[in-house]
C-alpha positions in Angstrom: -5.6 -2.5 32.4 -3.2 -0.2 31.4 -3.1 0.6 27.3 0.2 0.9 25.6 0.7 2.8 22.3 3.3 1.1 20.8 3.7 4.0 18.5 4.0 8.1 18.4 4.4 10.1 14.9 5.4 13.4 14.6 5.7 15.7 11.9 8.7 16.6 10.4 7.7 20.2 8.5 7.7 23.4 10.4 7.6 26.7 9.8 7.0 28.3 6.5 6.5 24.7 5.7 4.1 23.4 8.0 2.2 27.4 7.1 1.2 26.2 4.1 -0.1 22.7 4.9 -4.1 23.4 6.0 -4.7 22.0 9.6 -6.2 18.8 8.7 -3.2 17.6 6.6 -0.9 18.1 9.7 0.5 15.8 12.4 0.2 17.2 15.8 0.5 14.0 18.1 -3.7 14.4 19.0 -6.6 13.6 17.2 -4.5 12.9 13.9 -6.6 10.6 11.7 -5.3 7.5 11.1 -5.7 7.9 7.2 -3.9 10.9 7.3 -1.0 9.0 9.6 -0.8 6.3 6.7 -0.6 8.9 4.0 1.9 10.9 5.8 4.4 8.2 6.5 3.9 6.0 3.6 4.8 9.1 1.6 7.8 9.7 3.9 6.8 13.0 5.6 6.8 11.9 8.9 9.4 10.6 11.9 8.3 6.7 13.7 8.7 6.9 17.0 8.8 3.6 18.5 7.5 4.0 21.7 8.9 0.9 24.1 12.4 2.1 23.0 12.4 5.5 22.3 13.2 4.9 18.8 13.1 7.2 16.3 12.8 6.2 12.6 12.8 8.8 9.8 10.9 7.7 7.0 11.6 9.6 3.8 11.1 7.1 0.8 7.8 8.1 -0.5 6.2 4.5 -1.5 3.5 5.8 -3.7 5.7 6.7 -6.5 8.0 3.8 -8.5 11.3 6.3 -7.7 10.4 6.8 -3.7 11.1 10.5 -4.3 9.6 12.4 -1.3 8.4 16.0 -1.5 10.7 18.0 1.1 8.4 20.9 0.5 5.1 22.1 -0.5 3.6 18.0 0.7 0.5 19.4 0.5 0.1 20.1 -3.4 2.5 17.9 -4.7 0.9 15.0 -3.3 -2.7 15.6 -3.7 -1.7 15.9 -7.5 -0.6 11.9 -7.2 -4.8 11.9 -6.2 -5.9 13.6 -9.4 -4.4 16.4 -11.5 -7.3 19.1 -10.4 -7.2 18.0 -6.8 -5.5 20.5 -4.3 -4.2 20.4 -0.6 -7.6 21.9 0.3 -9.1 19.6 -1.7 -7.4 17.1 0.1 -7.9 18.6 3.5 -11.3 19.0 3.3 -12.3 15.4 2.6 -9.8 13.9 5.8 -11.4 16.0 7.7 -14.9 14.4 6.6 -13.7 10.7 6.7 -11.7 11.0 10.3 -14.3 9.4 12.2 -15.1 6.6 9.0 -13.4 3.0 9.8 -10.9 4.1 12.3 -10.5 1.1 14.0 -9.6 -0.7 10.4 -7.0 2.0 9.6 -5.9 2.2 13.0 -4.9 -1.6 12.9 -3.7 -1.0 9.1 -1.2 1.8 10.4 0.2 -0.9 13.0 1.1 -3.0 10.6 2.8 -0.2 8.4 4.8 0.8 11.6 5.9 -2.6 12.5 7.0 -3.1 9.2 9.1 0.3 9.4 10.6 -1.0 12.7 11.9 -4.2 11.3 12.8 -2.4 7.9 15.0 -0.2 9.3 16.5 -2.8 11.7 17.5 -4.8 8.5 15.9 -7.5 9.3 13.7 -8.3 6.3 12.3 -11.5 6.9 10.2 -10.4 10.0 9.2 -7.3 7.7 7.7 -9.1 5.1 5.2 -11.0 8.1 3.8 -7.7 8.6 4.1 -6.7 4.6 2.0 -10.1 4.4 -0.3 -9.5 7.6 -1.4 -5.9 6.0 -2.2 -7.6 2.8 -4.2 -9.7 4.5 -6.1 -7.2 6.5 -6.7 -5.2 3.5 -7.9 -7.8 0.7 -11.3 -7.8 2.1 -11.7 -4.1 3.3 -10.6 -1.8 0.2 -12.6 -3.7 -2.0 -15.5 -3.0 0.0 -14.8 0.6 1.3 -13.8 1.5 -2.6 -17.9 0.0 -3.3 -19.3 1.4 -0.1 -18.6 5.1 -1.4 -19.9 5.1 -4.7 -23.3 6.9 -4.9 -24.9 4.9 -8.1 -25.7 1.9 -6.4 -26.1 -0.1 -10.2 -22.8 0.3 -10.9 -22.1 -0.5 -7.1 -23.6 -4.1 -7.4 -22.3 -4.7 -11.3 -19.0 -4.3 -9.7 -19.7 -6.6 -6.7 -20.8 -8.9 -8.9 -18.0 -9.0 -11.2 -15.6 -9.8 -8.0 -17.5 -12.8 -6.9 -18.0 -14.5 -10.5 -16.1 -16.5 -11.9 -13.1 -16.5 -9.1 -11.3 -19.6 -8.9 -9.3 -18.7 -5.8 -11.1 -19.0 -2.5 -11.0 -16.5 0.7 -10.4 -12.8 1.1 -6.9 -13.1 -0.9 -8.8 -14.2 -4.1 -11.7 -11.5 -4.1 -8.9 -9.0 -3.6 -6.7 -10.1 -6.4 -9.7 -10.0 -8.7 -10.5 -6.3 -7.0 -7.1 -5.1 -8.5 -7.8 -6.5 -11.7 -10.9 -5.1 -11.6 -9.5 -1.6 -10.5 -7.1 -1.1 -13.0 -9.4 -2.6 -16.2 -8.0 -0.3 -19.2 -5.6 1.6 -16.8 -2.2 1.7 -18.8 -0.5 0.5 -15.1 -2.1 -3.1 -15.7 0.3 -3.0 -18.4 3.9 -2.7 -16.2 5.2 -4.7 -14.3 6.7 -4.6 -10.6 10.2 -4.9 -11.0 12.1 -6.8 -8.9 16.0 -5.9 -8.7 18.4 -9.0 -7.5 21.2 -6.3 -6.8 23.3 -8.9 -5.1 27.0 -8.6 -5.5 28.4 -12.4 -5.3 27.1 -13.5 -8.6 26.2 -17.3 -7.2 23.7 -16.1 -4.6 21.9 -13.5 -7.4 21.4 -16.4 -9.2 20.7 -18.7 -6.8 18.2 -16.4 -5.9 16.9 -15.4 -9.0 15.9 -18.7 -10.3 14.4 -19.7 -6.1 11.9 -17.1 -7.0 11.1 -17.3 -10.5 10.8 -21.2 -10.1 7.8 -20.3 -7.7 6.1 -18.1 -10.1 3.5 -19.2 -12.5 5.0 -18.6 -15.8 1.9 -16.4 -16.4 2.8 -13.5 -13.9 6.5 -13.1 -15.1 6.4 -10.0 -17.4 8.7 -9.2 -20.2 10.8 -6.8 -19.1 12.4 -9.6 -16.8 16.5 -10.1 -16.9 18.0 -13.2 -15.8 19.5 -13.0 -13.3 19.4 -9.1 -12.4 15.5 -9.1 -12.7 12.4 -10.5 -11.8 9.8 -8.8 -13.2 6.1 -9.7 -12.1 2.9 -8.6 -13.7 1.5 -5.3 -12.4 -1.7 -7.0 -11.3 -0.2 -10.5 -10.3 2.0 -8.7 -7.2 -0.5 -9.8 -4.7 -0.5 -13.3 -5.9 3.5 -13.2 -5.9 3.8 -12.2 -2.2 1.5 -14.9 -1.8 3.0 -17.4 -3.4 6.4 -16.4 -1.6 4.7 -16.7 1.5 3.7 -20.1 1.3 6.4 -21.1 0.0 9.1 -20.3 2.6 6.7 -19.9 5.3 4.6 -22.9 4.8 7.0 -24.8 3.0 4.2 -27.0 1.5 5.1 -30.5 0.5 2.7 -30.7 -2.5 5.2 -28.9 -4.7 8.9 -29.2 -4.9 9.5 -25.7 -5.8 9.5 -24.3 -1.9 11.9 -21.4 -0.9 14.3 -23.8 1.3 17.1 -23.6 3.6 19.6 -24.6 0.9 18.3 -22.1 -2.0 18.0 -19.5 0.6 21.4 -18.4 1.6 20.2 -15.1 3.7 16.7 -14.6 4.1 17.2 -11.1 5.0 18.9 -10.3 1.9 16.4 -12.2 0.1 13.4 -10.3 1.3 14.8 -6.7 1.5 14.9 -7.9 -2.5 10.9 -7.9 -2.3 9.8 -6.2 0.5 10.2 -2.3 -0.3 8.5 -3.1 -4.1 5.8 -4.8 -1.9 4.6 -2.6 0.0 5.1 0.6 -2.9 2.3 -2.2 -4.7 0.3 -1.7 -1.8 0.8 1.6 -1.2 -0.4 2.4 -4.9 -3.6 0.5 -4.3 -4.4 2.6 -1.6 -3.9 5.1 -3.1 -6.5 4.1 -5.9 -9.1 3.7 -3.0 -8.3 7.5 -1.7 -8.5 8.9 -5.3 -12.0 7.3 -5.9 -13.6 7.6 -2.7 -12.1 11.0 -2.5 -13.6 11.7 -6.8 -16.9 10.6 -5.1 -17.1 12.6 -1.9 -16.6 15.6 -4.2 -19.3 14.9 -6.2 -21.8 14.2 -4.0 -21.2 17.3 -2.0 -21.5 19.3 -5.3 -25.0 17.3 -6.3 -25.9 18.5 -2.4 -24.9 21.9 -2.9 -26.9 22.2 -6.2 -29.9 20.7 -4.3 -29.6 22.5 -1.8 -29.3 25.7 -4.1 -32.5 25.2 -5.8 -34.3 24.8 -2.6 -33.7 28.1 -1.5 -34.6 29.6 -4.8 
């Protein structure tokens, strides 16, 4: 049976540029890691090929930052700095190249999702994006929590932390243990204090707010933050974002009859306008949780190579 690869990425630095990126952090088409792939195009450094149709989508919004600025030059530093302040390009390089082999098959399916999302994005057509903006929520609830524990070498701390995500959580399934994993992640980070803003630039005042009040009726009145502005925006607490996109979900994809407040036909107008209001802040959430994953597991491989090296340097003494 004959495999298809849907998709082909290539990188879009060269020369000078691509000189200063180390080997690891570049895309060459052949043995590319597929962590790198997802931090390459989620940061917008990197052309979508589409493979079935020759397509070619250049991605240039950079989704881990709240301003999608993209670094044209120097990728390397400037983003490993979004890791940690002391963290370089080598530093950066070095642990990709440790971690290529590590869960391949799980980022390999993550970066599918990603790209399919691109596809549609670009194509304007923002109600299939948000089913693959939804399906790599799903994928990762379960994972990140675990891969973020998996890495950590003080194995108290490990199970404390396991054990704070399973207690005391009211919402079954993989969605529920995630959305108490990113409450967990960001305890006493100032981000758990924002909010995920969500603009309803819409020019015919009616449909902004029509759709304004269709999504805040759906909302708990416990994830709308403060900074919201009726009806130009609907502001969602920083950790509540995965329970909003779920919430949205079921409500225009389900429809559920239990509760009168579903997304329909009638409050819906354009659903493609309606999502592209959602879907690029969606996936930026996303993008910023990974990037919380990286950071630790990245914070951890570097300290237990230096805890080897010192080992090994008083063995040979």
């Amino acid at each position: 049976m004959t495999t298809i690869q849907p998709f082909r990425y290539r990188d879009i630095f060269e020369g000078t540029q691509l000189a200063r990126l180390p080997e690891s952090l570049r895309i060459n088409g052949e043995r590319d890691a597929e962590i790198l792939v997802i931090l390459r195009l989620l940061s917008g450094s990197i052309d979508l090929i589409h493979s079935p149709r020759e397509r070619v989508i250049k991605q240039r919004k950079n989704y881990f930052v709240s301003d999608f600025k993209n670094y044209p030059k120097n990728w390397g530093t400037k983003f490993s700095k979004l890791i940690g302040e002391n963290i370089s390009g080598s530093d950066l390089a070095v642990y990709i190249e440790s971690v290529r082999f590590q869960n391949r098959n799980f980022y390999k399916e993550i970066l599918f999702e990603i790209s399919h999302y691109f596809i549609h994005e670009k194509s304007g057509s923002h109600t299939a994006a948000f089913i693959y903006l939804y399906r790599l929520l799903e994928k990762i609830s379960y994972c990140f929590p675990l891969i973020y524990i998996s890495k950590t070498s003080d194995f108290k701390n490990s199970y404390s932390f396991l054990k704070s995500l399973m207690s005391g959580n009211k919402d079954k399934g993989e969605l529920g243990f995630f959305k108490t994993f990113v409450q967990e992640l960001y305890r006493e980070d100032p981000i758990s204090e924002t909010s995920i803003d969500l603009e309803i630039n819409v020019e015919n005042e009616d449909i902004q707010s029509l759709f304004y009040r269709s999504l805040r009726d759906i909302c708990d009145q416990g994830i709308i933050s403060e900074n919201t502005n009726e009806p130009r925006c609907l502001s969602i607490k920083y950790c509540d974002m995965g329970g909003f996109l779920i919430t949205v979900r079921n409500r225009f994809f389900h429809n559920l009859s239990d509760n009168g407040n579903n997304l329909e036909g009638s409050k819906i107008v354009d659903s493609d306008l309606l999502f592209s209001l959602i879907n690029k802040q969606g996936l930026q959430w996303i993008s910023t949780i990974l990037l919380g994953v990286v950071s630790y597991n990245l914070s951890q491989f570097q300290q237990n190579s230096s805890q080897y090296s010192l080992s090994r340097f008083a063995e040979l003494q």
